[in-house]
N, C-alpha and C positions, 0 to 999 in steps of 0.2 A: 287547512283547518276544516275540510269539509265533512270529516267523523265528527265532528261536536259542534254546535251552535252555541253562540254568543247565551245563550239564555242557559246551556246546561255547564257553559264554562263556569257563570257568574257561582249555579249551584252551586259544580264542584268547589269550586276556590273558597266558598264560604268554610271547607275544614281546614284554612289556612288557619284561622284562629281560634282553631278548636282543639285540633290534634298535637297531641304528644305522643310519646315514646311509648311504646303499649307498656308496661310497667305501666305507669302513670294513667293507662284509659280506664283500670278497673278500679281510681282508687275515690276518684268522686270529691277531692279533698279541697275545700274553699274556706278552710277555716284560719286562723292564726291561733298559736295558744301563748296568751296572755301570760305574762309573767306578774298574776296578781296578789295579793297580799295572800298573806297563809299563816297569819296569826291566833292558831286558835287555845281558846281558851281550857282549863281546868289543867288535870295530870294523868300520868294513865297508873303512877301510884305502883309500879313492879309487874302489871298484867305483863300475861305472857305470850308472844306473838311470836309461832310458828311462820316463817317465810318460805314459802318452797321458790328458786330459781334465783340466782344474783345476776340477774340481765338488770337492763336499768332500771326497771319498775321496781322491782324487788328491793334492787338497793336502795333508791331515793325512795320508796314505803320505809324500810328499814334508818334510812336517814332522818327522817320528819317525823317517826314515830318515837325514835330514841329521843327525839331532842322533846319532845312530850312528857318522857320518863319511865315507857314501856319498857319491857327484857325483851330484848326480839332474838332467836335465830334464824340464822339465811342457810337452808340448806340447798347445795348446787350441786347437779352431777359430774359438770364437767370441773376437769383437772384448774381453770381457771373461772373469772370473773368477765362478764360483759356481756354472756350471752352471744346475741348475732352483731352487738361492737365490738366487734372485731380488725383487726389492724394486722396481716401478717408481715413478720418479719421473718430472721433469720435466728432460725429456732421452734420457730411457732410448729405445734404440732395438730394434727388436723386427722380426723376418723370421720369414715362413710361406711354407710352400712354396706354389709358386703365385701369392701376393701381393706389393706394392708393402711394401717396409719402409715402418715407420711408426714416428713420434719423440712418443713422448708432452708432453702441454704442461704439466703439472699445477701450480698455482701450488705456490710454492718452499718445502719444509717437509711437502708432503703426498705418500703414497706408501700404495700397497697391493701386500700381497706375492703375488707371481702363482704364488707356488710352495710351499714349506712357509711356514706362519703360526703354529706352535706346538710350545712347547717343554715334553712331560712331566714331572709333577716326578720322577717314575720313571726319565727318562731322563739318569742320573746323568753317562755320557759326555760329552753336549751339555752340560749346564752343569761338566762342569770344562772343556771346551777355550775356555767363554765366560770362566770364572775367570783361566785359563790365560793368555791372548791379552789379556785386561781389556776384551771386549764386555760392557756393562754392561745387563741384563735387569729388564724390567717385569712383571708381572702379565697374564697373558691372559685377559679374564672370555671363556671357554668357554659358563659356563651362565648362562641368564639367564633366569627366569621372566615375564620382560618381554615377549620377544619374541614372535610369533606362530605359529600354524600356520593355512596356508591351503590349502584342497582344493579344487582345481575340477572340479563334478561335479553331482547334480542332488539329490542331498540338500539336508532344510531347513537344515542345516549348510554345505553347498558355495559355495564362490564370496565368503564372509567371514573376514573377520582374527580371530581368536580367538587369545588370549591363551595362551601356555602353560603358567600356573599354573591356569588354567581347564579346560584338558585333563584336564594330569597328577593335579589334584586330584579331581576327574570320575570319572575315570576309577577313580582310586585307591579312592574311595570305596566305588562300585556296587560294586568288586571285592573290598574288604572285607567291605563288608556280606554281600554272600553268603556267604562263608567262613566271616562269625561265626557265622552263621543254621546253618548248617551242620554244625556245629565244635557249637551248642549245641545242635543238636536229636540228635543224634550218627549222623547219617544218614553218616557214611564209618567205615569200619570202623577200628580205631587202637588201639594199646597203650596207646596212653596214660591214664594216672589221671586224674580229675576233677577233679584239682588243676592237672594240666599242661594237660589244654584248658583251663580256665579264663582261665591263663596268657596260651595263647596268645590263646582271644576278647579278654583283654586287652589284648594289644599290636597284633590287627588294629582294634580299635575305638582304639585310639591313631593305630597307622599312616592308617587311613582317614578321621579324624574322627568317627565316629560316636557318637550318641547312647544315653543310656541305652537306648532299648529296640532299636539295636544299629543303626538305620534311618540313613542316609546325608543329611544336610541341608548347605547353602550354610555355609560360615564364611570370616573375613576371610583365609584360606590363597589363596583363589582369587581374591582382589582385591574392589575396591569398586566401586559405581559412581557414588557419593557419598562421596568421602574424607574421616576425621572429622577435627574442628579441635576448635576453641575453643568454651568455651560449650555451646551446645543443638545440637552437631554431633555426634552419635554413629558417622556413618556410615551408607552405606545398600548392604545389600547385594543383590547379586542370586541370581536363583534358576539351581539348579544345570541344566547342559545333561542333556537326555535322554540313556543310555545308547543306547537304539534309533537317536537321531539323530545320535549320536559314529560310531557304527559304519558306517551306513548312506549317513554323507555322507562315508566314506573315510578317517577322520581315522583308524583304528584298524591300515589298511593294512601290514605288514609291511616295504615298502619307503618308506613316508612315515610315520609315526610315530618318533620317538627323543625317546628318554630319553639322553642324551650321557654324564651322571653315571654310569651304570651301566657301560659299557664304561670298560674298566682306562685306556687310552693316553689316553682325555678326561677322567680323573677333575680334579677340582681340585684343587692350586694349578696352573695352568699359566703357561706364560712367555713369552715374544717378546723379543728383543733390539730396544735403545732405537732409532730411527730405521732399524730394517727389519732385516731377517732375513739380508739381502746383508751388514748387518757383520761377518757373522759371518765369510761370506766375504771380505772383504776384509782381516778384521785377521792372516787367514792369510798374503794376499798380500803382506802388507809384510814377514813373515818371508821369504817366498820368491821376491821379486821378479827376482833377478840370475837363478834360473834357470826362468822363466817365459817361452813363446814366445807370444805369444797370435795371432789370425789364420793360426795354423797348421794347416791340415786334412791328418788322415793320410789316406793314398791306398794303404799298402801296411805288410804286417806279418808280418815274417818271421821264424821261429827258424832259424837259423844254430848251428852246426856246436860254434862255441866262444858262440855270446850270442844278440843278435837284431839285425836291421837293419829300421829302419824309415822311410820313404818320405814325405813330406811336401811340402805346397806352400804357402808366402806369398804375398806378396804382389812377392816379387821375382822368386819362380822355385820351380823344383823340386829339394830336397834329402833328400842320405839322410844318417841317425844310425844309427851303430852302441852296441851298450852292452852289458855283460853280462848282467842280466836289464831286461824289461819290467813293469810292473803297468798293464795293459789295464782304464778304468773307461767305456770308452764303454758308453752305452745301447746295450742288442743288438738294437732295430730302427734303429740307427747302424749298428754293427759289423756287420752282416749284410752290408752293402752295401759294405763293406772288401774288397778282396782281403787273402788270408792264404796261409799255407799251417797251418794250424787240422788236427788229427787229426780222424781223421773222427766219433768222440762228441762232441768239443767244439763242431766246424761242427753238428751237430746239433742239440744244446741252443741254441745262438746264435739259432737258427733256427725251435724250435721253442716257447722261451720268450714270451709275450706282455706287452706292456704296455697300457693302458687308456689310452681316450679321456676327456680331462676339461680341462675350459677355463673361464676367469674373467674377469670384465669387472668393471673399478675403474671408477666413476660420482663424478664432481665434483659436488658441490651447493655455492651460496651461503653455504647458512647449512645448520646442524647437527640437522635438523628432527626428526628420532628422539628428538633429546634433550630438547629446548625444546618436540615436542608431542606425544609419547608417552614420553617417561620412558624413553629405552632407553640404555645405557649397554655396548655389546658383546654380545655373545652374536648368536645365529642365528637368524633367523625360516626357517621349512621349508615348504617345496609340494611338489605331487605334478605343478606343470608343470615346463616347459624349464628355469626357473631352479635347480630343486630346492633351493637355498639362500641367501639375502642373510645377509653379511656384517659386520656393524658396528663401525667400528673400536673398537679398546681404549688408545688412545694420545690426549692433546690434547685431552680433554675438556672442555667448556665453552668451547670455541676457535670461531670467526665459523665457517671453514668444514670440507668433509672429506670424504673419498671412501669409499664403500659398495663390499667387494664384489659387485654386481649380481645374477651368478647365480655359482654354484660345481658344474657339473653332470657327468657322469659315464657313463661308455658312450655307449648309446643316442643319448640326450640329450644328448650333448657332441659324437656323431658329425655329430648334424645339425644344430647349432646350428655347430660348425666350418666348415662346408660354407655357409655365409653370410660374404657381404663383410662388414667391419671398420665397415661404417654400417649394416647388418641385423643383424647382432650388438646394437647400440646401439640400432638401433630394437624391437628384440626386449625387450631389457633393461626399456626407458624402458614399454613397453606392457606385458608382465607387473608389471612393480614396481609402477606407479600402481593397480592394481586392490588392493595395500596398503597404498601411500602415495601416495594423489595429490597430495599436494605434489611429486610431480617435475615437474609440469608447469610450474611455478613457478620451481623451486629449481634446475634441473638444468644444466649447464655444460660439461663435456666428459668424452671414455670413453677408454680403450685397453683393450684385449680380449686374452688369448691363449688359444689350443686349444695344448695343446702336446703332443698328436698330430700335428700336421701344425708344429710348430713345427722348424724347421731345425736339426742335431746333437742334439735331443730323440726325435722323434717319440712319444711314449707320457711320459702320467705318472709311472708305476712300475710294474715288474712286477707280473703277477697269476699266480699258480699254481693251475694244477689239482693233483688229488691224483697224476695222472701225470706231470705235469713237474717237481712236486716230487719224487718219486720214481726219475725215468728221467735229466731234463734237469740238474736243480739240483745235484748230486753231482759231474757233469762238471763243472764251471765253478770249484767248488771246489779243488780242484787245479790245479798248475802242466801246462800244456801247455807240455814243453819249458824254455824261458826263462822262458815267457811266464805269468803271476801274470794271476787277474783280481778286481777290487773293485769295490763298488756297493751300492746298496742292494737291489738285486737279490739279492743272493746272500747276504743274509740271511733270516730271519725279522720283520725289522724294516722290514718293503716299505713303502714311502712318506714313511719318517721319516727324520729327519738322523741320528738316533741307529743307524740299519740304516749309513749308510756312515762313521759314524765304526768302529763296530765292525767292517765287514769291511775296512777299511785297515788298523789293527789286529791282526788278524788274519792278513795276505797279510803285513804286513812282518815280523811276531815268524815267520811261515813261511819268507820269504826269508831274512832273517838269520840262520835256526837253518845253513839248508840252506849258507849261505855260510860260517859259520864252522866247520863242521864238516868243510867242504870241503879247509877251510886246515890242519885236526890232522894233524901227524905220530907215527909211531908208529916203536918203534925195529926197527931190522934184526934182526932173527929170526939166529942163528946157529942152524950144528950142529954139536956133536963130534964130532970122527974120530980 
């Protein structure tokens, strides 16, 4: 350990309980959304409520507004309902710009969700509209001590599966141990009484495992490599990994290490709806079918004088909707490429908001090999390559077959991994993955891929805010421009979640309807004596 001192280990280790999964580093999110009452008062009396997009926002606006007693239409470009809830199965069709649509084949019963995969138990919104609607919700194992972490790099740690109770326990250790060492020699300066360090070396020699004489040793925390049984089986365990060579071979990296349990949005319990995350979407659409257009792309969006007219094309021709207010939920590297007549703050924010590059490939296997020959039951294995994440389902376990998210990747990494055809995606997949499970070569059967950056009425994951477009752009968007309402998961605090666009629907219609019924108060004629 002569590269780092005890004082910049203590530094580094402090992003043990910071860092997540880079997804997760641009989204800042500490919120819960309350599932609170939403009883509001008056009617909207037949107004007319142009909806552009049937992603969630859209339809729960379109939900909560009907039951007010608004006429709403949802107009949507793509051929279905959910937007980026999306759940592909077998059938599911899928467009990128530039490419050949492609129909997935996946045998009948298996599906991986190419777009949100989990539901906070914090996120009290999402499960009451699951309550609500009666999409009936499973258990999402988020964390798994099972799964791996693999660094490719030239350390004697690099280029191997390692275990993540192996890490984390490791890791946890060395990091204790110092502190205790520390804490009893009383080399940091502290108010604290001798009874309160005590205290605390007690609970790091707990936290870390450590021994009487406070020293960091292997226990069955970090797994076996002899499982014990029956008999003269005790177990046998192994010796713990070098500090020097966790560090060294990249494993300790701020953008590839996660601890998932630490970050609020990933704590456990978390949830999934029963047969894909698209139900959620769809049990909306059976509430809202009569006034749903789908295959409909806006081409033009106007605020008008008395409402808004808005421009659209089918598949038979080119039509205009007039209506008193709008709720605009296209994605704004969609909307950007609308004509409008948009003031010019709000053309601005549209334009100067970003969304993130990040793309997922679902892998078919034979048989369920995670499970039947490593013991893996959901949760995430993590790299520091292209893939940056494999996925393992949480649904049908102990079932013949089942599909792996392959990789789950993000900016960079997702920019140029998009930029490959729909079989170099797959060959990309198939050759990262075997380097930690070469059973693919074996087991493997068929893919479907999306970048949904470059995916058609998407373009971008979710918004990502700097500290100036949360400040300058995100304020504009909040407000009505004119008629026109906008909702998303953008224009929350809740960037990337379902739980971001059930709240800001919510939100736009309890603002529309205040603004409408107040529109309608009369007040009496003012006399004067003479």
């Amino acid at each position: 350990m002569k590269s780092i001192s005890r004082r910049d280990f203590l530094n580094k280790s402090g992003l043990l309980a910071s860092a997540t999964y880079p997804a997760m580093l641009a989204l800042g999110l500490l919120k819960s959304a309350p599932a609170h009452a939403f009883n509001l008062e008056g009617k909207g009396k037949g107004k007319k409520i142009i909806i552009l997009g049937a992603g969630l926002a859209g339809m729960a606006s379109a939900y909560e507004l009907t039951k007010l007693g608004y006429d709403c239409t949802i107009l949507e470009a793509r051929e279905r309902t959910g937007g980026r809830c999306w759940s592909i199965k077998n059938g599911s069709r899928h467009n990128e710009v530039n490419k050949q649509t492609v129909t997935a084949n996946f045998d009948e019963g298996l599906y991986f969700n190419a777009g949100p995969s989990r539901i906070p138990h914090n996120h009290e919104l999402t499960l009451h509209y699951c309550k609500e609607l009666g999409v009936p919700i499973q258990v999402y194992n988020n964390v798994n001590e099972s799964t791996y972490y693999f660094a490719e790099g030239k350390g004697s740690l690099s280029n191997k599966k390692i275990r993540a109770r192996e890490i984390h326990n490791d890791v946890r250790g060395y990091m204790t141990e110092m502190l205790a060492k520390t804490m009893d020699n009383g080399e940091l300066d502290s108010p604290l009484t001798k009874e309160d360090s005590q205290k605390i070396v007690e609970y790091l020699m707990a936290e870390g495992g450590l021994d009487a004489d406070k020293l960091y040793k292997a226990s069955a925390r970090r797994g076996y490599i002899e499982a014990p049984g029956a008999g003269d089986k005790p177990g046998k365990l192994s010796d713990p990994l070098k500090l020097a060579e966790i560090i060294q071979s990249g494993l300790l990296d701020p953008d590839f290490y996660n601890v998932a349990e630490y970050t609020y949005e990933l704590q456990m319990t978390m949830f999934q709806a029963v047969g894909g995350m698209d139900k959620i979407a769809q049990a909306f659409e059976k509430k809202l079918t009569p006034m749903l257009k789908l295959n409909a792309e806006v081409s033009n969006i106007q605020n008008t004088a008395d409402g808004v007219k808005i421009t659209y094309k089918d598949k038979v021709g080119t039509h205009e909707l007039s209506g008193d207010f709008c709720i605009c939920t296209i994605p704004l590297p969609v909307l950007s490429n609308i004509k409008n007549n948009f003031s010019s703050n709000v053309s601005r924010a549209v334009d100067y908001i970003n969304y993130n590059e990040t793309g997922k490939i679902g892998l078919q296997f034979n048989r369920r090999f995670w499970e039947e020959d490593e013991h893996i039951y959901g949760g995430i294995t993590h790299t520091n390559n292209e893939l940056t994440q494999i996925f393992y389902p949480s649904y049908d376990y102990l079932s013949k077959k089942g599909i792996l998210i392959g990789y789950y990747n993000f900016n960079e990494k997702a920019k140029q991994v998009g930029e490959l055809s729909y079989a170099e995606r797959e060959q990309l997949a198939l050759y990262k993955g075997k380097l930690i499970h070469p059973q693919y070569d074996k087991t493997f059967e068929k893919s479907l891929s999306v970048s949904w950056h470059k995916t058609k009425y998407s373009m971008g994951g979710w918004a990502v805010y700097t500290s100036e477009t949360r400040k300058n752009a995100y304020p504009a968007l909040l407000k009505p421009d004119g008629n026109i309402y906008f909702a998303g998961e953008h224009l929350t605090y809740l960037n990337a979640w379902m739980a971001g666009a059930f709240e800001s629907a919510r939100s736009v219609v309890a603002d529309l309807h205040s603004r409408n019924t107040e529109s309608r108060q009369t007040y009496p004629t003012q006399t004067t004596k003479g």
